[in-house]
PAMAR-956345 format. One record per residue: residue number from 0; residue in one letter; x, y, z of N, C-alpha, C in turn. Coordinates in Angstrom, 3 decimals, decimal comma. Layout:
BEGIN
<rec resi="NUM" resn="a" n_xx="X" n_yy="Y" n_zz="Z" ca_xx="X" ca_yy="Y" ca_zz="Z" c_xx="X" c_yy="Y" c_zz="Z"/>
...
This chain:
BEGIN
<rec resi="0" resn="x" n_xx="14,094" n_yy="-138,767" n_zz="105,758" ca_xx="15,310" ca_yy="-138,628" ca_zz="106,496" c_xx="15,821" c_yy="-137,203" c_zz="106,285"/>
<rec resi="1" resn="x" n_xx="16,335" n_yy="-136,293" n_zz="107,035" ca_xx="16,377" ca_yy="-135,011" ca_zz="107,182" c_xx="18,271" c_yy="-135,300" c_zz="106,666"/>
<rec resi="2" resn="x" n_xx="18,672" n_yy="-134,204" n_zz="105,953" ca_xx="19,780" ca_yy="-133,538" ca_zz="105,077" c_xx="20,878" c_yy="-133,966" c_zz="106,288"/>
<rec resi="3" resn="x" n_xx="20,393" n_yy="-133,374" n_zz="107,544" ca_xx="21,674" ca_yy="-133,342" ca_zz="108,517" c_xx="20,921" c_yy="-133,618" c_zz="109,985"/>
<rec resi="4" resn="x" n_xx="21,851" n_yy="-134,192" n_zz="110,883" ca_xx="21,589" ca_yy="-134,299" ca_zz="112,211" c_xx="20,629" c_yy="-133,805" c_zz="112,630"/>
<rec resi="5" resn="x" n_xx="19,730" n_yy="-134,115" n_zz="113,532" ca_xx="18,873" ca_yy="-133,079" ca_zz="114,416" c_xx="18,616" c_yy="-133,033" c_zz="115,601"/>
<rec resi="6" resn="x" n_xx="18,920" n_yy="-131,735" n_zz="116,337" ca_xx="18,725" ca_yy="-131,761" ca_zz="117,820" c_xx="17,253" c_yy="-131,375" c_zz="118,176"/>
<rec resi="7" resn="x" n_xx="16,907" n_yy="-132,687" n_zz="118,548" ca_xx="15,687" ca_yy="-132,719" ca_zz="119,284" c_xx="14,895" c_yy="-131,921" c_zz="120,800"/>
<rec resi="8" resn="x" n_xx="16,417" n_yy="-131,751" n_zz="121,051" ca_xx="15,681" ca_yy="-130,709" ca_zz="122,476" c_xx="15,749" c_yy="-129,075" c_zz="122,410"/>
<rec resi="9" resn="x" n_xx="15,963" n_yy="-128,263" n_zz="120,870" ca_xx="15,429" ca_yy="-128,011" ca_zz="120,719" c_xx="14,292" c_yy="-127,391" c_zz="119,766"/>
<rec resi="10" resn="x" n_xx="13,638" n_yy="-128,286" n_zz="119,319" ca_xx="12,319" ca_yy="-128,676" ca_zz="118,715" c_xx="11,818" c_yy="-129,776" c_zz="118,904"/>
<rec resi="11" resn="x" n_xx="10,775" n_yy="-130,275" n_zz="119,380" ca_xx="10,307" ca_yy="-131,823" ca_zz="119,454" c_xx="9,895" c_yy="-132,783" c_zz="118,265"/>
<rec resi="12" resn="x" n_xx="9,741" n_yy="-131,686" n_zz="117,318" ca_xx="9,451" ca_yy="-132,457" ca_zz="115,653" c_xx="10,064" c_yy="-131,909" c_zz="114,141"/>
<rec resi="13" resn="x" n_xx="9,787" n_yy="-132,603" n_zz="113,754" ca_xx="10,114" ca_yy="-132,091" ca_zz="112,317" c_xx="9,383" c_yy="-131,997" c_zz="111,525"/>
<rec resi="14" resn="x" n_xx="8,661" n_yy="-130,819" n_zz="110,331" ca_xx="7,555" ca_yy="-131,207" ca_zz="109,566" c_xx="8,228" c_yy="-131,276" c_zz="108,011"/>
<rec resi="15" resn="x" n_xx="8,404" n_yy="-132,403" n_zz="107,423" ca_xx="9,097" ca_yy="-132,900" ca_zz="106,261" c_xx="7,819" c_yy="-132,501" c_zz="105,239"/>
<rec resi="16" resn="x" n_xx="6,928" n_yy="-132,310" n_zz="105,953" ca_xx="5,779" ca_yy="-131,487" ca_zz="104,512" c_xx="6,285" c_yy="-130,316" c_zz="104,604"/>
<rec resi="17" resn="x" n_xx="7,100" n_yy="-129,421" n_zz="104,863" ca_xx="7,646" ca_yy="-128,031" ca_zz="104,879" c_xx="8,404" c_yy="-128,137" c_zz="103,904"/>
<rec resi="18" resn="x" n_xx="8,481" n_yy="-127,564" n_zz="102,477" ca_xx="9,553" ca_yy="-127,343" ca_zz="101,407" c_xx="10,671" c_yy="-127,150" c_zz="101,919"/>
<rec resi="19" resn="x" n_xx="10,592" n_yy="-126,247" n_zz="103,108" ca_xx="11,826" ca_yy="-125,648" ca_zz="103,324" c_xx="13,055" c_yy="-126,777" c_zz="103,945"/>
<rec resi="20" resn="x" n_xx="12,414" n_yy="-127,955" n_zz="104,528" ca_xx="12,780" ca_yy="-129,159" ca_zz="105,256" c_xx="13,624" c_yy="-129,821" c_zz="104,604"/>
<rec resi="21" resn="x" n_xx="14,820" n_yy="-129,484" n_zz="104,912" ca_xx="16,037" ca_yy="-130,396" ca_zz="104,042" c_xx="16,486" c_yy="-131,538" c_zz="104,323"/>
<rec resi="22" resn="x" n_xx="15,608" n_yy="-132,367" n_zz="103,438" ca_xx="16,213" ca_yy="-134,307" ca_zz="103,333" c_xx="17,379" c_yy="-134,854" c_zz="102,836"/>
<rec resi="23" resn="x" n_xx="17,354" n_yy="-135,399" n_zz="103,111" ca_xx="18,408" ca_yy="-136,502" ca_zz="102,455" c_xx="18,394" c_yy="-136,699" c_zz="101,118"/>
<rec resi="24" resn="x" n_xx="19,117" n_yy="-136,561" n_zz="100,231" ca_xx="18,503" ca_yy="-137,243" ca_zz="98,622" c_xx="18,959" c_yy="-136,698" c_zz="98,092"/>
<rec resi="25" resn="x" n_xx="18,756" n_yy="-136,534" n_zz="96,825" ca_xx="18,360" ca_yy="-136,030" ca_zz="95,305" c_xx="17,308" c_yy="-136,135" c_zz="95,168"/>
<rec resi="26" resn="x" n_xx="16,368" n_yy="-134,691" n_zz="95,026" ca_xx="15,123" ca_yy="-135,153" ca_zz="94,315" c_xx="14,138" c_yy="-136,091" c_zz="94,948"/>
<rec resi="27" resn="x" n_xx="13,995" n_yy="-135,754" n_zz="96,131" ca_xx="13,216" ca_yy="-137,481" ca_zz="97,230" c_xx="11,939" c_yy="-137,153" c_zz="97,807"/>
<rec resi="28" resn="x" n_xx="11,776" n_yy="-135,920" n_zz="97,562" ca_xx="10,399" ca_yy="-135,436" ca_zz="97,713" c_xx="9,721" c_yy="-134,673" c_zz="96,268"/>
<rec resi="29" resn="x" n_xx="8,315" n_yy="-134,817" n_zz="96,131" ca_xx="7,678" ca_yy="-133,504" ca_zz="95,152" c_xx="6,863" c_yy="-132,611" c_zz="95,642"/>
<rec resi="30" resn="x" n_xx="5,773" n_yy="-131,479" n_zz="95,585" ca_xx="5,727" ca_yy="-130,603" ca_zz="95,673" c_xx="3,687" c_yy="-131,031" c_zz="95,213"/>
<rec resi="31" resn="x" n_xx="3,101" n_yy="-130,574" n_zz="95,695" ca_xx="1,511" ca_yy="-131,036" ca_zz="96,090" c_xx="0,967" c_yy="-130,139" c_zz="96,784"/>
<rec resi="32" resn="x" n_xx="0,599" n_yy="-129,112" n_zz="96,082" ca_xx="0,185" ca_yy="-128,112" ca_zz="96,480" c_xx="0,651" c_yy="-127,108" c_zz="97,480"/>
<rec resi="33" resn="x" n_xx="1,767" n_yy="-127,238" n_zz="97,172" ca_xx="2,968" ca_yy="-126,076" ca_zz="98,283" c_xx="3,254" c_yy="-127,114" c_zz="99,663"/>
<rec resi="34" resn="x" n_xx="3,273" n_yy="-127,942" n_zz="99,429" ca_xx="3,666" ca_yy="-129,186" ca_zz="100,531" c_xx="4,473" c_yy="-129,794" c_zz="99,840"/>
<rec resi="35" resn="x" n_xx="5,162" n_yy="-130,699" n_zz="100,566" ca_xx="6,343" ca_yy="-131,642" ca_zz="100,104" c_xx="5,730" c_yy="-132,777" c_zz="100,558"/>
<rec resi="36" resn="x" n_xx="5,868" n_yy="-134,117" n_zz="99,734" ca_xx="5,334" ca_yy="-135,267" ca_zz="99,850" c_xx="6,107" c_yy="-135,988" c_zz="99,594"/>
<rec resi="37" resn="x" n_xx="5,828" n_yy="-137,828" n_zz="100,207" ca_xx="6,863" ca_yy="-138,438" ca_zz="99,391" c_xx="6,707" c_yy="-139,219" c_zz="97,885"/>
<rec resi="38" resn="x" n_xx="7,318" n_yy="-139,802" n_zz="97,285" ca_xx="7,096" ca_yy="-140,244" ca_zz="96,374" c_xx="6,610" c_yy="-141,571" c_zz="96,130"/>
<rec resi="39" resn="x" n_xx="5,781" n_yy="-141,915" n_zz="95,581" ca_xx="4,680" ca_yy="-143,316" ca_zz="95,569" c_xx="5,558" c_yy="-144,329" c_zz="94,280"/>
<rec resi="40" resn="x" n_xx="5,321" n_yy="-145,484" n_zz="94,385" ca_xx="5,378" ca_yy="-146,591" ca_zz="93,793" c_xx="5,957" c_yy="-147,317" c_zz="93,540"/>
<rec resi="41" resn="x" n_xx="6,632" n_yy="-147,540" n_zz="94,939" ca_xx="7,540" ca_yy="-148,803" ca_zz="95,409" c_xx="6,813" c_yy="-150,468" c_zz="95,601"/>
<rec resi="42" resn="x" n_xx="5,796" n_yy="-150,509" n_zz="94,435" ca_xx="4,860" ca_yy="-151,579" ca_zz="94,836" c_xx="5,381" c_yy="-152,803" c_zz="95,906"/>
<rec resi="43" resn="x" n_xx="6,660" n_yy="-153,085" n_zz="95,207" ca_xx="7,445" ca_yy="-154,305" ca_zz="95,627" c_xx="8,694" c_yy="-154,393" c_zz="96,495"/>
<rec resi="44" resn="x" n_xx="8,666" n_yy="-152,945" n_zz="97,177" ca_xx="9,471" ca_yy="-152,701" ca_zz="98,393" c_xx="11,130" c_yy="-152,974" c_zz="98,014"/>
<rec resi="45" resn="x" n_xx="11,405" n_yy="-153,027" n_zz="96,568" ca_xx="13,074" ca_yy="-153,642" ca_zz="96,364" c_xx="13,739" c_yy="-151,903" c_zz="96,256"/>
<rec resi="46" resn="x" n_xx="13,191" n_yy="-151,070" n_zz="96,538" ca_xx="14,231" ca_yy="-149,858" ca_zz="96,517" c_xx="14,299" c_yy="-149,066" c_zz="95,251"/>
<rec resi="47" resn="x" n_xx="13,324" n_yy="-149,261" n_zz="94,715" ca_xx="13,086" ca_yy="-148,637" ca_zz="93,657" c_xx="11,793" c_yy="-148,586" c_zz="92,652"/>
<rec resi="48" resn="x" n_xx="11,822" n_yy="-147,387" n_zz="91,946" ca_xx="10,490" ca_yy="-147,459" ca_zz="91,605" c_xx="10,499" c_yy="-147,976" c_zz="89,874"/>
<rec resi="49" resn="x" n_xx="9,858" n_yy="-148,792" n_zz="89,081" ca_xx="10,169" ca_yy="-149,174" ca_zz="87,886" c_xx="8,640" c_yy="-148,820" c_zz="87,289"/>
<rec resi="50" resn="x" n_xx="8,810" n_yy="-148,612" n_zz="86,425" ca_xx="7,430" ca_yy="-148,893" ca_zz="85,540" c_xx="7,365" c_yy="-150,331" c_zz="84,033"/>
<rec resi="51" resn="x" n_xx="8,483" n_yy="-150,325" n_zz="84,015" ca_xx="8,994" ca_yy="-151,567" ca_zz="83,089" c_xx="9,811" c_yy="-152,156" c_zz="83,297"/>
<rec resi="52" resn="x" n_xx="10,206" n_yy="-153,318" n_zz="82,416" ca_xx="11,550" ca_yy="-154,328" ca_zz="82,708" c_xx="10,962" c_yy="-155,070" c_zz="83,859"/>
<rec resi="53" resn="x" n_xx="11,818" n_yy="-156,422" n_zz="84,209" ca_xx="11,861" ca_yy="-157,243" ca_zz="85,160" c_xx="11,342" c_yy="-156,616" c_zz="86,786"/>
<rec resi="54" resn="x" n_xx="10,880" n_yy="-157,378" n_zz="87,214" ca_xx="10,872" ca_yy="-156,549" ca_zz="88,613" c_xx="10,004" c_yy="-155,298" c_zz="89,122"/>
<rec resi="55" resn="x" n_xx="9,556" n_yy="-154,624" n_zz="88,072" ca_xx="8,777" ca_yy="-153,784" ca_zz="88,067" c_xx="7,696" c_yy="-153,786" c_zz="88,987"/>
<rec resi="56" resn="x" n_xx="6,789" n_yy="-152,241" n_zz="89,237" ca_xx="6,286" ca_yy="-151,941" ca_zz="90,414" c_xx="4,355" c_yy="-152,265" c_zz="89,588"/>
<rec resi="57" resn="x" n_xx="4,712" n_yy="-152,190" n_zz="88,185" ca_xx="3,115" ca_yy="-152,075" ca_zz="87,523" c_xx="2,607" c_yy="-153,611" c_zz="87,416"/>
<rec resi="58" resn="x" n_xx="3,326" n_yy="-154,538" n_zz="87,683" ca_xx="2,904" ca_yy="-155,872" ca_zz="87,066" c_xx="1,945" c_yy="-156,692" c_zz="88,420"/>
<rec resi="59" resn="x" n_xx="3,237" n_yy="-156,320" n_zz="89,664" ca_xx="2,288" ca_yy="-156,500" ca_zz="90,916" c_xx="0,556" c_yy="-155,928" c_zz="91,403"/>
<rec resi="60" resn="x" n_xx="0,378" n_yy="-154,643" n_zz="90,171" ca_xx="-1,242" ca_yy="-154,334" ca_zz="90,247" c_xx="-1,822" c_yy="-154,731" c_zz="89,586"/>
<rec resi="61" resn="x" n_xx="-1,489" n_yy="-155,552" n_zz="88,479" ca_xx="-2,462" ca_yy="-156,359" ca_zz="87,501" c_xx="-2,599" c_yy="-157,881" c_zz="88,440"/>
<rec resi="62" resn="x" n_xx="-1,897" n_yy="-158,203" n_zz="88,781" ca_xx="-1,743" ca_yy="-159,626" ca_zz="89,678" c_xx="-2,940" c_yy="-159,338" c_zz="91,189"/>
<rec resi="63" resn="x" n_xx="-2,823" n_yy="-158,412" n_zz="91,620" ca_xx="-3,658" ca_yy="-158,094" ca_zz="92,740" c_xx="-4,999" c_yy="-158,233" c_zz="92,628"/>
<rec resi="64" resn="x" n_xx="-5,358" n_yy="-157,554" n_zz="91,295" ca_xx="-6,619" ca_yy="-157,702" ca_zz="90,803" c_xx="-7,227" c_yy="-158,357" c_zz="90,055"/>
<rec resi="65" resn="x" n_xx="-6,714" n_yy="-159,559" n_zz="89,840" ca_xx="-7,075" ca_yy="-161,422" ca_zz="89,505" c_xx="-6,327" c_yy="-161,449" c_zz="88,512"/>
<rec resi="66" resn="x" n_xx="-5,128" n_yy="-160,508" n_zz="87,776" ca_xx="-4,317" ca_yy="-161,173" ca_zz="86,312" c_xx="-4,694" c_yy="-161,715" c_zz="84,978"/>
<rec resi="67" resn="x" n_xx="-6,323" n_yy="-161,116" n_zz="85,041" ca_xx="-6,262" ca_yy="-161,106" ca_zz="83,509" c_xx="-7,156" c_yy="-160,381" c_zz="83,256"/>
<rec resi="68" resn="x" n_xx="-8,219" n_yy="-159,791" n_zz="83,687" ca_xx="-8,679" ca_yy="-158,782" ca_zz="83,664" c_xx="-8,814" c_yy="-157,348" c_zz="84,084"/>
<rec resi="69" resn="x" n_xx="-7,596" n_yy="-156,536" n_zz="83,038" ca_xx="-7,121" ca_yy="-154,969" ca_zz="83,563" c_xx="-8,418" c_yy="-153,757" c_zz="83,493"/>
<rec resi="70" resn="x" n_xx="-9,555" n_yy="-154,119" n_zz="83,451" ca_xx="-10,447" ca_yy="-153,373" ca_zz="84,085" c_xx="-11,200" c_yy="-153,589" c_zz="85,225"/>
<rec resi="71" resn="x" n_xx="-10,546" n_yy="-155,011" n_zz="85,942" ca_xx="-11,002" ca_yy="-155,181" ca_zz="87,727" c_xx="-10,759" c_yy="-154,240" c_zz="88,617"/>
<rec resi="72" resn="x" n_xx="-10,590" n_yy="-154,373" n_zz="89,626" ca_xx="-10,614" ca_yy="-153,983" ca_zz="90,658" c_xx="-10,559" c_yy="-154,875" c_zz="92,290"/>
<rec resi="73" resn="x" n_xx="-9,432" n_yy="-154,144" n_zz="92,748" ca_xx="-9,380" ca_yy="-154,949" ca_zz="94,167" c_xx="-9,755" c_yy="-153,923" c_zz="95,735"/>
<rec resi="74" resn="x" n_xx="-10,595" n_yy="-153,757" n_zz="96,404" ca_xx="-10,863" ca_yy="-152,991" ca_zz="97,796" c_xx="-10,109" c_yy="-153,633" c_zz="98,351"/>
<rec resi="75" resn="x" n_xx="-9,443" n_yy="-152,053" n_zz="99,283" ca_xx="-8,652" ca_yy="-152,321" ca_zz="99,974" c_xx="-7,259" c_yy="-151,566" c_zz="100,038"/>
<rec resi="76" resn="x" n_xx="-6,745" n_yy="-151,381" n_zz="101,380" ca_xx="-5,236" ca_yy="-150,495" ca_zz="101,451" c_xx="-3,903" c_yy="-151,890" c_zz="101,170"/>
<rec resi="77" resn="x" n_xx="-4,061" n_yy="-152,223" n_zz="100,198" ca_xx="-3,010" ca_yy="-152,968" ca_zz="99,784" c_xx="-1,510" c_yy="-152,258" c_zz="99,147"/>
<rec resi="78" resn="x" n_xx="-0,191" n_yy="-152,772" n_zz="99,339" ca_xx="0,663" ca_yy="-152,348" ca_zz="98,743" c_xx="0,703" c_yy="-151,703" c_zz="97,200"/>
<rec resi="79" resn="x" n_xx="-0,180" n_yy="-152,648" n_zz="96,615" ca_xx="-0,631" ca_yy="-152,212" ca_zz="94,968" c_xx="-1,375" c_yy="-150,684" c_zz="94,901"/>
<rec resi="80" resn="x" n_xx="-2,002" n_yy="-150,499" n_zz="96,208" ca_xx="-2,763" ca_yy="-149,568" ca_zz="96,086" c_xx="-2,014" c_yy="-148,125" c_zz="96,137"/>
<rec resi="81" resn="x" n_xx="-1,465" n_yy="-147,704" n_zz="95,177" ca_xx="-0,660" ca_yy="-146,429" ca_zz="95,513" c_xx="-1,013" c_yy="-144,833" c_zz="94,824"/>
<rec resi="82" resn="x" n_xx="-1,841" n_yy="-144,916" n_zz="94,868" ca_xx="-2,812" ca_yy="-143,900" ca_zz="95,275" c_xx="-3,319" c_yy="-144,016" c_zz="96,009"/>
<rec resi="83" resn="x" n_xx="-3,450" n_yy="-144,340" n_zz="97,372" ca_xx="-3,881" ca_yy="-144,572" ca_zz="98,585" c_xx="-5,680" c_yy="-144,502" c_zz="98,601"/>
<rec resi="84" resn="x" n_xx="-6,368" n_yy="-144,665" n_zz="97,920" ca_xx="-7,513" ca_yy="-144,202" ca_zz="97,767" c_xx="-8,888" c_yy="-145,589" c_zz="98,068"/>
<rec resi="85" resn="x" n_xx="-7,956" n_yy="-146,711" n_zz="98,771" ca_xx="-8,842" ca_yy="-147,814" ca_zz="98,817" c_xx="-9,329" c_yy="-148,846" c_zz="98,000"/>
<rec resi="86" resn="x" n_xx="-8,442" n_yy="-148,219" n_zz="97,080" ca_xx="-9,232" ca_yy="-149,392" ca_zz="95,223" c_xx="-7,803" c_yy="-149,798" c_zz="94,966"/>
<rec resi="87" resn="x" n_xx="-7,608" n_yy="-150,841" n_zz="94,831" ca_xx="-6,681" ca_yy="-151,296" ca_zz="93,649" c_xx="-7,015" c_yy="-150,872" c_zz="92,166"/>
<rec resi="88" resn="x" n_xx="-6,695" n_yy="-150,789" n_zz="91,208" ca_xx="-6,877" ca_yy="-150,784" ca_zz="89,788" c_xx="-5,724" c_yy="-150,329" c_zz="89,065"/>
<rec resi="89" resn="x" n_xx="-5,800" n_yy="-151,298" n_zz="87,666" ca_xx="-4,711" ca_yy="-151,327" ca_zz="87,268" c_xx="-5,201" c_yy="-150,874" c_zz="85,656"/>
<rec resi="90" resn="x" n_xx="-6,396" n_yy="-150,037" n_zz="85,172" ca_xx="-7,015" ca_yy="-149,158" ca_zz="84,327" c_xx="-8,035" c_yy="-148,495" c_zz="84,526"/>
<rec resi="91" resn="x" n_xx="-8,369" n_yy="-147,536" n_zz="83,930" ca_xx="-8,814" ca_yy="-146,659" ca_zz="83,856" c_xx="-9,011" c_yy="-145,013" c_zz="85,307"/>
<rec resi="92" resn="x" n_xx="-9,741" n_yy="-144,595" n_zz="85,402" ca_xx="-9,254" ca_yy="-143,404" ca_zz="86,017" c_xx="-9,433" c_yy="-143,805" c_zz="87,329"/>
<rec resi="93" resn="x" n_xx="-8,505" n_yy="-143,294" n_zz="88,365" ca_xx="-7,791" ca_yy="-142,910" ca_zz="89,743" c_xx="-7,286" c_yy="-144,374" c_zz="89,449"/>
<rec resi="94" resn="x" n_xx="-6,194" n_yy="-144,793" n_zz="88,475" ca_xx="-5,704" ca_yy="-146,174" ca_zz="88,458" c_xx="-4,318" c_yy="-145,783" c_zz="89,314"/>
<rec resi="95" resn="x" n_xx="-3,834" n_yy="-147,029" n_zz="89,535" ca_xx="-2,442" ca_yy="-147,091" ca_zz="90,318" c_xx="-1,415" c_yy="-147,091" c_zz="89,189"/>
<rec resi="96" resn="x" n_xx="-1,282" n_yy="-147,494" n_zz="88,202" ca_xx="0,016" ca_yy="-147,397" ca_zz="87,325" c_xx="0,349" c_yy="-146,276" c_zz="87,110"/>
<rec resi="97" resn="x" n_xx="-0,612" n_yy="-145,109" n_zz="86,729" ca_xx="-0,656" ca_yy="-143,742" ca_zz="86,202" c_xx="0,757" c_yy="-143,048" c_zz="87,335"/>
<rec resi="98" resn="x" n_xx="0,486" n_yy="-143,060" n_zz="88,755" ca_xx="1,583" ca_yy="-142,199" ca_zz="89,275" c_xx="2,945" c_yy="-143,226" c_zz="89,380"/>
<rec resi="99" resn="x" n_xx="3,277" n_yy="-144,538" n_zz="89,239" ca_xx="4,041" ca_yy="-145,384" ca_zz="88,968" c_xx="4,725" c_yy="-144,332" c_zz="87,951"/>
<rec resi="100" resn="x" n_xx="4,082" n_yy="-144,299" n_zz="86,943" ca_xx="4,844" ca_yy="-143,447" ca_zz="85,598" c_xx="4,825" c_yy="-142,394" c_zz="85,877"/>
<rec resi="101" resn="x" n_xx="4,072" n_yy="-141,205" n_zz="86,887" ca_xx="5,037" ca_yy="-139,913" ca_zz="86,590" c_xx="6,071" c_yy="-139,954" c_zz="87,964"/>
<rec resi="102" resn="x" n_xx="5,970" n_yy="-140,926" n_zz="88,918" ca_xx="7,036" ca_yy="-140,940" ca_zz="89,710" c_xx="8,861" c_yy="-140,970" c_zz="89,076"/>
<rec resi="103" resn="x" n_xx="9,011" n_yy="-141,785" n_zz="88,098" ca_xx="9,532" ca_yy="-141,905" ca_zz="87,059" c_xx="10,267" c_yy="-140,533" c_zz="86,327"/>
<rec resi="104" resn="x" n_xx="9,132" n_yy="-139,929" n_zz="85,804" ca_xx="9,592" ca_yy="-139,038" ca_zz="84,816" c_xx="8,650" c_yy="-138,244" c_zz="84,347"/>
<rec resi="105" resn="x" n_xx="7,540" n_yy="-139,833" n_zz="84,114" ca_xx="6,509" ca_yy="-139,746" ca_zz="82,781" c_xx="6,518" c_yy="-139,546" c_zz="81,532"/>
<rec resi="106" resn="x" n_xx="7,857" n_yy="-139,646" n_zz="80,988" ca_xx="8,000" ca_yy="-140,266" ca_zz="79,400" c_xx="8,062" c_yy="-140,904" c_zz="78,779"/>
<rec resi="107" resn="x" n_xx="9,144" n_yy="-141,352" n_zz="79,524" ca_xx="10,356" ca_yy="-142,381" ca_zz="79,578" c_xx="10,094" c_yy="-143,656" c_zz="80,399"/>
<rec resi="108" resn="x" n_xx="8,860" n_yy="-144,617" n_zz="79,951" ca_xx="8,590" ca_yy="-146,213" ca_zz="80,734" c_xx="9,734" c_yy="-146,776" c_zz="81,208"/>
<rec resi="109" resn="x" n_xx="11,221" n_yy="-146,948" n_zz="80,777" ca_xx="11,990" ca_yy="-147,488" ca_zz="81,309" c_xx="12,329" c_yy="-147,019" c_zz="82,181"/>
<rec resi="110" resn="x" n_xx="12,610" n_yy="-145,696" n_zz="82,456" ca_xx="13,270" ca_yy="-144,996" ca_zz="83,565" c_xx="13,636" c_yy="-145,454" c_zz="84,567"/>
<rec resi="111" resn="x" n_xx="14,214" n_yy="-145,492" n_zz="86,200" ca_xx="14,020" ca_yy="-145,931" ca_zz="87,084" c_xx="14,555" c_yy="-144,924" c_zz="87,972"/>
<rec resi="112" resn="x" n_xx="13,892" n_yy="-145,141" n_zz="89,199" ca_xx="13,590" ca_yy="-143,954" ca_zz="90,634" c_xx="14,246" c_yy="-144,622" c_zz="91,339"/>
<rec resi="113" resn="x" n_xx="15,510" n_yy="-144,593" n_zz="92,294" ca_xx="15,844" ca_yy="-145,180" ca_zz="92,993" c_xx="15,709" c_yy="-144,826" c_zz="94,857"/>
<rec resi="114" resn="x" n_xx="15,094" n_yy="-145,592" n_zz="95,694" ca_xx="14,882" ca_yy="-144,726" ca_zz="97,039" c_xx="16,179" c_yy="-143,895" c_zz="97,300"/>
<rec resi="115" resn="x" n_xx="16,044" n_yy="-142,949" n_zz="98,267" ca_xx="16,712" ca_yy="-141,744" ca_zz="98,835" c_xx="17,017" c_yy="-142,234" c_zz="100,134"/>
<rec resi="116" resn="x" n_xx="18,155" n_yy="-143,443" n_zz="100,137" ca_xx="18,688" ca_yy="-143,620" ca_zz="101,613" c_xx="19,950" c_yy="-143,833" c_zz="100,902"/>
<rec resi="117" resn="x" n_xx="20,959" n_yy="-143,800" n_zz="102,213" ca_xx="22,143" ca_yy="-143,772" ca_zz="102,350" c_xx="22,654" c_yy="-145,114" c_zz="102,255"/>
């Protein structure tokens, strides 16, 4: 969502990967190689991003990938999947919890990210 109003006639788009592109928020985009991106790991769509406590976004990727074994794996563009990369996984490397936690902070497991709407 862009900082302020926008007149569409004249420009036909907006490119929100432009740093310079002023959103809405605090802090609602990061920075990926001189691009602006948005931020991942809303597993459970409630408006925020958790890595611990109740409700949390990490518990829904252990459940995806049968719930008791955290070195499975699930194929597929599923919500769990947030690294977009086609795999579910909920250990070891290109896992989904890992950016859960630096969306966060990455120190601090409790932390919480709250979405950037009004």
């Amino acid at each position: 969502m862009t900082a302020q109003p926008v007149d569409f006639s004249t420009s036909p788009y907006i490119d929100f990967s432009a740093i310079a592109t002023p959103v809405y928020g605090n802090n609602a985009r990061k920075t990926n190689n001189g691009m602006a991106t948005l931020r991942s790991g809303d597993v459970n769509f409630d408006g925020q991003v958790k890595y611990a406590g109740g409700s949390n976004d990490r518990d829904p990727i252990l459940v995806r990938i049968g719930g008791t074994v955290p070195t499975a794996s699930a194929s597929g563009y599923f919500a769990e999947d947030v690294n977009m990369d086609g795999m579910v996984k909920y250990a070891g490397n290109k896992n989904d919890r890992d950016p859960i936690l630096l969306t966060i902070g990455g120190s601090i497991p409790t932390n919480v990210r709250a979405q950037q709407l009004p």
